[in-house]
N, C-alpha and C positions, 0 to 999 in steps of 0.2 A: 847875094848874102843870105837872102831870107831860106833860097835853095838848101845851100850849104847849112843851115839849123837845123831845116825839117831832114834832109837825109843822116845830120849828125845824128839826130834825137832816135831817128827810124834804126839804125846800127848799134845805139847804143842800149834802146831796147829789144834789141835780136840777141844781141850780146847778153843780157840780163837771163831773156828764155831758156839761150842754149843751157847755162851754167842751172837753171832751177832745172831743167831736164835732166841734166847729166846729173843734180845732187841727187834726185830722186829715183834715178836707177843704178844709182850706186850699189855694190851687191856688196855686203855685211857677211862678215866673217866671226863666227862666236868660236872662241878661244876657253878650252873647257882643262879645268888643273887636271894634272897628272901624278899620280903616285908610283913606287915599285913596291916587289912582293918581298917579304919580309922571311926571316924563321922563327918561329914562334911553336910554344907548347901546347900542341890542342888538347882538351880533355872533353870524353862527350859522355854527359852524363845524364843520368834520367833522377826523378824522385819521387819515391811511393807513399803513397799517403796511408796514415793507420795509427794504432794508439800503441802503448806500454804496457803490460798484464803481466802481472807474477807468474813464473814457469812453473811454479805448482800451485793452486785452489783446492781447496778441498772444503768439500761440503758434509759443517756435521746435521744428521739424521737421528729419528728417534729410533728405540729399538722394539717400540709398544704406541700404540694410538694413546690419545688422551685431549687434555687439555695443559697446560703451560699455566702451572702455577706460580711460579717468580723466576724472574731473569737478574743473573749472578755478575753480569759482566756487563758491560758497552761496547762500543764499535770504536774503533780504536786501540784499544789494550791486548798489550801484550800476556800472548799465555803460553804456559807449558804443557805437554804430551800428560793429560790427562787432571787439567785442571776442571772442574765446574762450572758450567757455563747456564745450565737450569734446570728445573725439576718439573717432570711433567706428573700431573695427576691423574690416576686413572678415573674412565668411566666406564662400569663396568657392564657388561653385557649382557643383558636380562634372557636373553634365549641361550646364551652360550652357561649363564651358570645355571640356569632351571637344568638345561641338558647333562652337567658335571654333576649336580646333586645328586640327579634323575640314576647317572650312573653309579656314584658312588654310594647311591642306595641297593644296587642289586649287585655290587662288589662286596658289599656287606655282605651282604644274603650267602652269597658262595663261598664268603670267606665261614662266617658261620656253619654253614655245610660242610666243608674243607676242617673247622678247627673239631666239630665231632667226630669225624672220621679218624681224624688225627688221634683225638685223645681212645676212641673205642680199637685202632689198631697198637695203638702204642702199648695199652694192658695186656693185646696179646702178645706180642712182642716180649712184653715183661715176662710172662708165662710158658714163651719156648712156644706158641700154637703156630705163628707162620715165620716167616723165614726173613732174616735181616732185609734182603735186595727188594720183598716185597713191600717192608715197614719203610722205606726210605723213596718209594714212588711216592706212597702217601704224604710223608715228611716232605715231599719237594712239592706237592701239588698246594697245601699248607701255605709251605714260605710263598711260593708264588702270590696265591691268594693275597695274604701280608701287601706284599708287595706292590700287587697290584691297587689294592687300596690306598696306600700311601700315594703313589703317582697320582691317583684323580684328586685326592684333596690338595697336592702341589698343584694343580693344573686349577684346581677351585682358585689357590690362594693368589695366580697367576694375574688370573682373569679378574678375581676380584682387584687385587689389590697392584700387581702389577710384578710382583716378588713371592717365591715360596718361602719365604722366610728365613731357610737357612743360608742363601746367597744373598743378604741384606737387600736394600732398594737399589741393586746395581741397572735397573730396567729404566725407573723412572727420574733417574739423573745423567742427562746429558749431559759427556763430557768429552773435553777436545782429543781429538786422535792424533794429532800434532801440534809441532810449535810453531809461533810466529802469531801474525798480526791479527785481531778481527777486524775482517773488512768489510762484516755486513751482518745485521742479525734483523734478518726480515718478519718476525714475530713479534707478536707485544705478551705480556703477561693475559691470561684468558683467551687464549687464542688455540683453536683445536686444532691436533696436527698427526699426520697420518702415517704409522709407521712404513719402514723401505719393507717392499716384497717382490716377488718375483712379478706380479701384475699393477704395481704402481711403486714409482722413482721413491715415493715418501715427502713427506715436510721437510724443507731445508731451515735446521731452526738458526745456523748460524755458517758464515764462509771466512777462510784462515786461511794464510801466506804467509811465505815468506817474503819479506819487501826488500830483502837486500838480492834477490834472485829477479830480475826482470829479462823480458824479453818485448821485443818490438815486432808486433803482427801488420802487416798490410799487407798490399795487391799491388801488383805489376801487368803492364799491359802487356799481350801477344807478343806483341815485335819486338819489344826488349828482352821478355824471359827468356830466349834462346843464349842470350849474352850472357845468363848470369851462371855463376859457379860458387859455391858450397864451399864456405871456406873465406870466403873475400873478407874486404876490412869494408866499413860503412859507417857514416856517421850520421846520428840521428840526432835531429834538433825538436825540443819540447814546445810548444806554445802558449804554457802554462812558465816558462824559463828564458826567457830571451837572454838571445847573446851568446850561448852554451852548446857548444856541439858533444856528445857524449858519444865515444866511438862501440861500437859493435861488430859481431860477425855473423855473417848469414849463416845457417846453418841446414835451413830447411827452404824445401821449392815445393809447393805442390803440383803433384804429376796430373792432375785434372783441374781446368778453369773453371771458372761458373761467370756466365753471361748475364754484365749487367749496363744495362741501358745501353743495349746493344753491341757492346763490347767485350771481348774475354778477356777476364786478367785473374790473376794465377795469386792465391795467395804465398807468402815468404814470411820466415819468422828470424830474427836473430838476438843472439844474446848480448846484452846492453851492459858497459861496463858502466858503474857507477862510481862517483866519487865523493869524497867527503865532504859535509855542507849543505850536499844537496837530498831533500827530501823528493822522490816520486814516488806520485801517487798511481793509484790504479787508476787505470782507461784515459790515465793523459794524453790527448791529440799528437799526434807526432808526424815531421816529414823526415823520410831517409835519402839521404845524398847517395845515390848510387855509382860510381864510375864504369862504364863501361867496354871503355877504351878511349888509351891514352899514348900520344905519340911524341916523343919529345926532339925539339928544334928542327921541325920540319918544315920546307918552303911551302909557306900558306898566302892565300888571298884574300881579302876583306870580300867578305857575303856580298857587300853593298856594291860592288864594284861590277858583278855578276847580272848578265841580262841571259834572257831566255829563247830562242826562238819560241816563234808563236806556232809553227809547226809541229816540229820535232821535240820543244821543250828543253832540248838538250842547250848549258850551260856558256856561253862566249864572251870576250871583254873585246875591247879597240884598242888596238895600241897607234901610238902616236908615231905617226912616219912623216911629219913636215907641220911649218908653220898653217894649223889650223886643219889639216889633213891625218886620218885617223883610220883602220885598216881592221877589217872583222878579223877577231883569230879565236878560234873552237877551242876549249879548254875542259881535260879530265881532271873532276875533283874526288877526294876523299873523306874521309872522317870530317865533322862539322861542329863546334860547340856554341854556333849560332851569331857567334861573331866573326872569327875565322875559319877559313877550310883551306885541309890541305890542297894541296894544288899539284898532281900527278904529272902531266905535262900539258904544255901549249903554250907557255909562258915562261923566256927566263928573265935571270935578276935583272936582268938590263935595259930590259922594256920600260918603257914608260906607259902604264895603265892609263884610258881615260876612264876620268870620274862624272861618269856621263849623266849624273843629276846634279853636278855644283859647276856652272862655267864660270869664268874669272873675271875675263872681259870681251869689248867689242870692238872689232878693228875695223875699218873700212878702207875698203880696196879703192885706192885711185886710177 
């Protein structure tokens, strides 16, 4: 009897082992969901960053050096083509008018010489001694003279004052050359500023737009500018305006990039419809939705679905061929909007995709 216990006990934990062996190499099956490929509208778009700016600026200048004796207007207010905007005061130029005296003291002198002559030929003249054609060389040397004198005392009253008097103080009032907004008047009263010439831009005493006229300027990278075309529709959103997209057309590409932080991108300009309500301002922040290309109800595949060889890099999914059995298959894709890509071939609707980052459950093989 006592036999028959110890071989019972001895069997029945053999019995025990086998079964802890066999759980433990039990071999585990993960069971991964599956999805199918869809049609879907891909749109692949990019978006250029840059501000808002009036299609036209204009900057008014003096027409005379000076100083800036009162300012007519502020920044903000609206003016009209040839309102007043400031008056500039001359100062007058102490080598430049010694030199105009300087002359129109020996323009005297020859006019004096010139008015004897005049009057000592004219008596003969009156007398019949020379001859008409000769009395009117003299008569023209005369007015000349005249003449001449009056131009340097206009050129004295220029320098002095800023005006020959007969053309009022049209020198030393700046005023607008067009209409629309002031956007900026970068002077103060007392402030010296330098007329435009051929070797300096000048003082800019104030800048004017029109604000109902906007355009939207930024930069496009390389590899997109090729896609883009002159004409397109685009919507720019403000960041000064949430919530508002305001549609636009491109209408400019520039033909040469400029390299920044290592990168070329191409500036674009387009003109921005506005609508009522809304005020923009100059050099608002702006991003443009651009579309690129766009493919509608095409069989696409979710990005996430997509593995890589680690060789070749080139694109592949698994599709499901049996309970927990799963099968490489190479796939050409197309256009991408970052969620979905089309899906060329390698894939049809019937497949079961694995979703080979989310498994569902564990089975275990008996």
């Amino acid at each position: 009897m006592k036999k028959i216990i110890i071989f019972g006990g001895i069997a029945v934990a053999l019995i025990l082992v086998l079964l802890w062996f066999g759980k433990k190499n039990a071999k585990s099956v993960t069971e991964y969901e599956t999805t199918k490929i869809s049609r879907e509208t891909i749109i692949k778009k990019t978006v250029a960053t840059g501000k808002v700016l009036p299609l036209e600026e204009v900057e008014i200048k003096p027409q005379i050096s000076g100083i800036i004796d009162k300012i007519y207007l502020e920044e903000g207010e609206i003016v009209k083509k040839g309102d007043l905007i400031a008056t500039v005061r001359i100062v007058p130029n102490e080598q430049s008018l010694t030199s105009v005296r300087g002359q129109i003291s020996n323009l005297k002198i020859s006019l004096n010489n010139s008015q004897l002559s005049f009057n000592r030929n004219k008596a003969l003249f009156d007398k019949g001694v020379i001859s008409r054609s000769e009395f009117e060389r003299v008569e023209l040397a005369y007015n000349q003279a005249k003449q001449a004198v009056k131009n340097a005392q206009n050129d004295y009253q220029i320098i002095r004052k800023g005006s020959s008097g007969s053309g009022g103080s049209a020198n030393t009032n700046i005023r607008a050359t067009t209409s629309g907004m002031i956007l900026e008047i970068p002077v103060k009263e007392g402030y010296q500023v330098i007329q435009s010439n051929n070797f300096n831009a000048g003082t800019t005493i104030a800048s004017i737009a029109d604000m109902s006229k906007m355009i939207f300027e930024g930069k496009v990278d390389e590899a997109e500018v090729g896609k883009l075309k002159e004409g397109i529709n685009i919507n720019v959103t403000l960041g000064a305006i949430d919530g508002k997209k305001f549609p636009a057309k491109l209408n400019f590409i520039a033909p040469k990039g400029t390299e920044i932080n290592g990168a070329v991108q191409f500036k674009i300009k387009a003109d921005v419809t506005l609508e009522k309500g809304y005020f923009v301002r100059a050099g608002y922040s702006a991003n443009a939705d651009i579309v690129l290309e766009k493919k509608d109800s095409v069989l696409s595949i979710k990005e996430s679905l997509l593995q890589f060889d680690k060789k070749t890099e080139k694109p592949y999914v698994e599709i499901k061929t049996g309970d927990g059995e799963y099968e490489r298959r190479d796939v050409e894709i197309g256009i991408s909007d970052g969620i979905n890509a089309e899906l060329i071939s390698g894939v049809t609707k019937d497949d079961e995709i694995k979703i080979w980052n989310k498994n569902s459950k564990k089975k275990k093989e008996e």
